[in-house]
C-alpha positions as CSV (number, residue, x, y, z in Angstrom):
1,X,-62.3,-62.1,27.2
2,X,-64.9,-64.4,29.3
3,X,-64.6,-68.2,29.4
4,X,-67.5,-68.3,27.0
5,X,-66.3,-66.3,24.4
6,X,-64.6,-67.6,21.5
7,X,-62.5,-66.1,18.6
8,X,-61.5,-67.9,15.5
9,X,-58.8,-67.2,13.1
10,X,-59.6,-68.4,9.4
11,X,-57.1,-69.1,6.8
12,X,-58.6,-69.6,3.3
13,X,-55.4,-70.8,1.8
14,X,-53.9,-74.4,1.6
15,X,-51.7,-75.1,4.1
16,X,-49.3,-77.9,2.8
17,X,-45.9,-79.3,4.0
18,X,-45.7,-76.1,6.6
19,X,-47.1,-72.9,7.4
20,X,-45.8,-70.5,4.3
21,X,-48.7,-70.7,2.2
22,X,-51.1,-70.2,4.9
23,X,-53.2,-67.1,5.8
24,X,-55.7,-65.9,7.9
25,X,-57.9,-62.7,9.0
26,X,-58.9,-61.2,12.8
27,X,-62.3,-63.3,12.5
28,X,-61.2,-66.5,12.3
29,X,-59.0,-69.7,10.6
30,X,-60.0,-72.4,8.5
31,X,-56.3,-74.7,7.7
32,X,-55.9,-76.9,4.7
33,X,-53.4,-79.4,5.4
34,X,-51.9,-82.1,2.8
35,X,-52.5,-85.5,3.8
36,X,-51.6,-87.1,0.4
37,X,-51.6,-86.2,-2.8
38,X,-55.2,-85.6,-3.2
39,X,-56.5,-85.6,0.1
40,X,-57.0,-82.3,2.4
41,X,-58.5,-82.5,6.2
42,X,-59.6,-78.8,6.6
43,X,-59.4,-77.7,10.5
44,X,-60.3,-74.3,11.9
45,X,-58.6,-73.1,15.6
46,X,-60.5,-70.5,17.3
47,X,-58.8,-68.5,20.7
48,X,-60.5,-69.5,23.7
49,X,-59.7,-68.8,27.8
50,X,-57.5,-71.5,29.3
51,X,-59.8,-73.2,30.9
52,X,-59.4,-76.6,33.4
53,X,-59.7,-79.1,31.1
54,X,-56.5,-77.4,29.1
55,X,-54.3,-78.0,31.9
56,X,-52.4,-81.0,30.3
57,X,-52.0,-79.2,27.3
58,X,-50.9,-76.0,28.5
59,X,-48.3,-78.5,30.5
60,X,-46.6,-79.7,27.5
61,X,-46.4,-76.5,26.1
62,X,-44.4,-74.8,28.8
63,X,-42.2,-78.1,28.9
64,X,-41.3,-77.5,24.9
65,X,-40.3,-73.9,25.7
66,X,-38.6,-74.1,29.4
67,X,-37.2,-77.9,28.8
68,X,-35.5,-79.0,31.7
69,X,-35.5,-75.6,33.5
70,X,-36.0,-76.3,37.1
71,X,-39.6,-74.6,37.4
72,X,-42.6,-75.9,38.4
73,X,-44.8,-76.7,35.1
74,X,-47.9,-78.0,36.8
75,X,-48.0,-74.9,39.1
76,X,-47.2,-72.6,36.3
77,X,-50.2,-73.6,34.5
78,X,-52.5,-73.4,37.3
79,X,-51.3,-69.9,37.4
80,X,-52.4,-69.6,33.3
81,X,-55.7,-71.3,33.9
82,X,-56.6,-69.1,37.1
83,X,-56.4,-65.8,35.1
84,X,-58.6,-66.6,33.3
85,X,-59.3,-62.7,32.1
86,X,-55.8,-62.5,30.5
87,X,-54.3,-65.1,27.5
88,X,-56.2,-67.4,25.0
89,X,-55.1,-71.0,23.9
90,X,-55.7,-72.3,20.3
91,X,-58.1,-74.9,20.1
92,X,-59.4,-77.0,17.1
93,X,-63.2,-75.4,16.7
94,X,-66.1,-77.6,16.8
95,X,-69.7,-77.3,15.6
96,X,-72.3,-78.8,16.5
97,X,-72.1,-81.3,13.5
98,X,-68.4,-82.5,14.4
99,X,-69.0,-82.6,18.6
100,X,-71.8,-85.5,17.9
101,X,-69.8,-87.2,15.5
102,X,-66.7,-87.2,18.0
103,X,-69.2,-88.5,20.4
104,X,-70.2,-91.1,18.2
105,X,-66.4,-91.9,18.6
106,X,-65.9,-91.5,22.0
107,X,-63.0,-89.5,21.3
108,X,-63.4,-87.0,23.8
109,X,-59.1,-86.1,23.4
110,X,-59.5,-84.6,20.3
111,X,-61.3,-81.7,21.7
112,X,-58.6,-81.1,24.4
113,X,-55.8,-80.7,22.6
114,X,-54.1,-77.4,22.9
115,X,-52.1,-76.0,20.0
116,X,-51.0,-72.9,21.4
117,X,-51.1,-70.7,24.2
118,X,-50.5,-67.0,24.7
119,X,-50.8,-65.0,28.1
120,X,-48.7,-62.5,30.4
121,X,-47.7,-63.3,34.2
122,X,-46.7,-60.4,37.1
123,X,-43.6,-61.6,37.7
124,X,-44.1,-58.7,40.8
125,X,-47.5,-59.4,42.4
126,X,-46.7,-63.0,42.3
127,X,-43.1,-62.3,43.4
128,X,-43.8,-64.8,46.4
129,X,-45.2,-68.1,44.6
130,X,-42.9,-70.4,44.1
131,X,-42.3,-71.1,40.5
132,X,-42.4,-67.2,40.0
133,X,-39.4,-67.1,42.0
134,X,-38.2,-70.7,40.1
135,X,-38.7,-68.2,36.6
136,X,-37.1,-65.2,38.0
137,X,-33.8,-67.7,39.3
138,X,-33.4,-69.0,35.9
139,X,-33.7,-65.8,33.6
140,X,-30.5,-64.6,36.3
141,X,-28.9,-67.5,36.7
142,X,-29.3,-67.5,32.5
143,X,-27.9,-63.8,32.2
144,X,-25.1,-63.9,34.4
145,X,-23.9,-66.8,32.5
146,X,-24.6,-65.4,28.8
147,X,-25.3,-61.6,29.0
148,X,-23.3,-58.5,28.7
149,X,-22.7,-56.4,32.0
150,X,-25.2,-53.8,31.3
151,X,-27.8,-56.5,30.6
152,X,-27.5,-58.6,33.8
153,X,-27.7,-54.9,35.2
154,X,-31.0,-54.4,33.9
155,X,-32.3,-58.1,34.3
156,X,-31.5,-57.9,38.1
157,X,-33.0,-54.6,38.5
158,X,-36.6,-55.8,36.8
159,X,-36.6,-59.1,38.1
160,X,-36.0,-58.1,42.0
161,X,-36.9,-54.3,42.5
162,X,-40.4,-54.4,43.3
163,X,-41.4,-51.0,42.3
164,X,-41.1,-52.8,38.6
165,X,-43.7,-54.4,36.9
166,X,-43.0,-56.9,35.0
167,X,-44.5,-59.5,32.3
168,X,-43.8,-63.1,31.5
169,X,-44.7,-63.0,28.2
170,X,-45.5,-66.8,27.0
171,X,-46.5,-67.3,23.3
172,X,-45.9,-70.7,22.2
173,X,-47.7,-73.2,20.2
174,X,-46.6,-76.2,17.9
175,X,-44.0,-75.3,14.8
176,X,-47.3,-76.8,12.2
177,X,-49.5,-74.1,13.0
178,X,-49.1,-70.9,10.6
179,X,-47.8,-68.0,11.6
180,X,-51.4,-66.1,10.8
181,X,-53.2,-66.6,13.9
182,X,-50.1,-65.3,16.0
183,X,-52.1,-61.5,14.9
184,X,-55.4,-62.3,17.1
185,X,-53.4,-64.2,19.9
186,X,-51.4,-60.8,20.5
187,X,-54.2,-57.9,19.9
188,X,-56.5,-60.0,22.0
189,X,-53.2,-60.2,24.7
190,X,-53.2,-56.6,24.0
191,X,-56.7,-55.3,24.7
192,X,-57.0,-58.1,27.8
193,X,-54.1,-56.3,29.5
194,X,-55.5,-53.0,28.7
195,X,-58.9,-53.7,30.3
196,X,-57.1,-55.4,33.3
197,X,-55.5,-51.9,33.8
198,X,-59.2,-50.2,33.5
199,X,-60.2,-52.4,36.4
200,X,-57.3,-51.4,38.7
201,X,-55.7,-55.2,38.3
202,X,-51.7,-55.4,38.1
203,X,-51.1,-55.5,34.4
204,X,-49.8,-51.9,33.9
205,X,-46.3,-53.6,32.9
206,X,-43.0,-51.1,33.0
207,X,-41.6,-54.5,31.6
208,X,-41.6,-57.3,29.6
209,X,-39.7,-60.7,29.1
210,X,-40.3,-63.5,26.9
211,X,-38.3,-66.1,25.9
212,X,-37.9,-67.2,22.5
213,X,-37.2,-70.6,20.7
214,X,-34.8,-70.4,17.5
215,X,-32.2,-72.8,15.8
216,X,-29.2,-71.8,14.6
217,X,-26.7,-72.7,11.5
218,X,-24.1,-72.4,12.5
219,X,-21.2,-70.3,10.2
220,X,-19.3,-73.3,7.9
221,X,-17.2,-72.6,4.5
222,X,-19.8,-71.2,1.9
223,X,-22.4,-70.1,4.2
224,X,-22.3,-68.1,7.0
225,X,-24.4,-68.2,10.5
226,X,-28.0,-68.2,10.6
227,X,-30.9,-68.4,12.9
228,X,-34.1,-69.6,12.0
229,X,-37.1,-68.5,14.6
230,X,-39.7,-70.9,15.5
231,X,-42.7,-68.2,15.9
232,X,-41.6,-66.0,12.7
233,X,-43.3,-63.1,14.3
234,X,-40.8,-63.0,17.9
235,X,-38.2,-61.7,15.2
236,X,-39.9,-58.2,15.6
237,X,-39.8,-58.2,19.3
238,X,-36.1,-58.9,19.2
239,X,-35.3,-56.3,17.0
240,X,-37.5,-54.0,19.1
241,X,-35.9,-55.2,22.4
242,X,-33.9,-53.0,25.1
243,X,-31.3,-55.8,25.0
244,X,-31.3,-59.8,25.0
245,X,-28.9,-62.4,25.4
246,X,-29.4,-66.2,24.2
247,X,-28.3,-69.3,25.7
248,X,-28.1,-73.0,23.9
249,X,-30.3,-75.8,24.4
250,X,-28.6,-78.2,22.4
251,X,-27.9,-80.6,25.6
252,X,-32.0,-80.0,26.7
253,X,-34.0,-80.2,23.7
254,X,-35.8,-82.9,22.9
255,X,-36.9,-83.5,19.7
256,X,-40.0,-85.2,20.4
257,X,-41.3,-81.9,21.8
258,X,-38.9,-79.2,20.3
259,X,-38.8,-80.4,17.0
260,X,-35.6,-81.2,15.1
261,X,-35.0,-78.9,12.1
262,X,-32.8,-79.2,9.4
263,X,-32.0,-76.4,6.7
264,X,-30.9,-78.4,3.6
265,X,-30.0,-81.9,5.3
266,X,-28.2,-80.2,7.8
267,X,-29.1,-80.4,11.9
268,X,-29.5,-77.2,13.5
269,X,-28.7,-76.2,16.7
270,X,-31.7,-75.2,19.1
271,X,-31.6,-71.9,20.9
272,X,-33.4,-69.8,23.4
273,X,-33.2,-65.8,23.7
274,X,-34.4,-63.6,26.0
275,X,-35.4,-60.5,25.4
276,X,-36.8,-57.5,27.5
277,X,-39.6,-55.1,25.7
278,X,-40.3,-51.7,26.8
279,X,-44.0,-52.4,28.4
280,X,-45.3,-49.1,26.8
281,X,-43.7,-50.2,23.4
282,X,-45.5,-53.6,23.3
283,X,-48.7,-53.2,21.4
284,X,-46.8,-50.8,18.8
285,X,-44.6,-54.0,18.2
286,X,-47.6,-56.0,18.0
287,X,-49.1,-53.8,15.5
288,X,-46.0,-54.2,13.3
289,X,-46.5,-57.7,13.8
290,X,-49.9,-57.5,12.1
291,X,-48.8,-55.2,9.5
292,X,-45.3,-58.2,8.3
293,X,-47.8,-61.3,8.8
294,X,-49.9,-59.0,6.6
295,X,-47.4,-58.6,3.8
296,X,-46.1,-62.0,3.7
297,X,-49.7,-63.0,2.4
């Protein structure tokens, strides 16, 4: 995908309190969301390239899913922007008709703000930058403390044998936008990695990892446990996973950022998992993706 093209993600439903009665196709969004009783503001995203301007936003992203991991944000994102042939970020579309009423404003923010942002790192080729090796320190450091044997086993083996190449898969965006446009953010990841591979660029991954954000309920008297995903579609890579292990956030998270969720008045306890995905198996998973986002419609 260049940096001029654009993709948008319509949803032609009302989108109210949250993101269950929202829907969208491959060609773009347009959101309804409840302001008051009988007031909607309609906003369409579109996917574009990350892009300089979206270095802020892409920041704060990676600080809601990593917290206070000991990895270099800023540098991170530099790395996002710089590829600028693999991953899209959500952004609020603008015609012609809006941009000169925002300049009218002089709100030039609006049109910043990222919503989401989806991409794949080498965690190999880039083996020798240091917030690579920061990301590769903490998904050990994370699996000897929480994982089975085998699992540390095989997290060692893809994270430091550089015959392996592996992904960082990052697909995060804010818990108010629905689960619909997570179908183009994927199959666009899908095909960029796929033409990257045409080219002879390092994207042919044996391996992924991603790390995924969920609260938990924890198991009481009438109810046992129960864990509550905040991208509804990472469910399908964990059940399609070689193995994962999950470690708690509950001294990290900040709920200005992460969100604080309750289920029925009661505070859950924020999560992270990692998971490692076959790299040959990932756009099957991504097609089941489309097909369950597809049948909760």
């Amino acid at each position: 995908m260049t940096s001029k093209k654009q993709k948008k993600v319509e949803d032609n439903d009302k989108m109210q309190e949250s993101d269950d009665n929202a829907s969208d196709s491959d060609d773009g969004s347009t959101d309804s969301e409840a302001v008051g009783e009988n007031e909607e503001i309609q906003v369409d995203f579109e996917g574009r390239n990350p892009q300089d301007g979206d270095f802020d936003g892409i920041q704060q992203l990676l600080k809601q899913l990593l917290l206070k991991a000991h990895v270099s944000i800023s540098e991170l994102a530099n790395i996002i922007i710089s590829q600028d042939y693999i991953g899209s970020v959500i952004k609020q579309s603008w015609d012609e008709e809006m941009s000169a009423a925002d300049d009218e404003e002089d709100d030039d923010d609006d049109e910043n703000v990222v919503f989401g942002i989806t991409t794949a790192i080498n965690l190999t080729s880039r083996r020798e930058t240091h917030c690579i090796q920061q990301i590769k320190n903490f998904i050990l450091e994370k699996a000897e403390k929480n994982a089975s044997d085998a699992t540390v086993k095989l997290v060692k083996n893809i994270l430091t044998n550089d015959s392996i190449s592996t992904g960082f898969v990052i697909n995060e965006r804010y818990v108010n936008i629905p689960v619909q446009i997570s179908v183009p953010m994927l199959e666009n990841l899908c095909k960029e990695v796929k033409r990257a591979v045409d080219k002879n660029k390092p994207y042919n991954f044996s391996y992924y990892i991603m790390i995924l954000k969920f609260h938990r309920r924890e198991a009481a008297k009438g109810h046992s446990q129960e864990d509550f995903y905040s991208n509804q579609e990472e469910e399908l890579f964990l059940k399609e996973s070689l193995a994962n292990f999950e470690y708690s956030v509950k001294n990290e998270a900040d709920s200005g950022l992460d969100g604080k969720w309750k289920e029925e008045d009661e505070e859950l306890t924020p999560y992270r998992k990692v998971v490692i995905i076959d790299g040959k198996k990932f756009p099957q998973i991504v097609e089941s993706i489309n097909s369950y986002i597809n049948g909760i419609n």
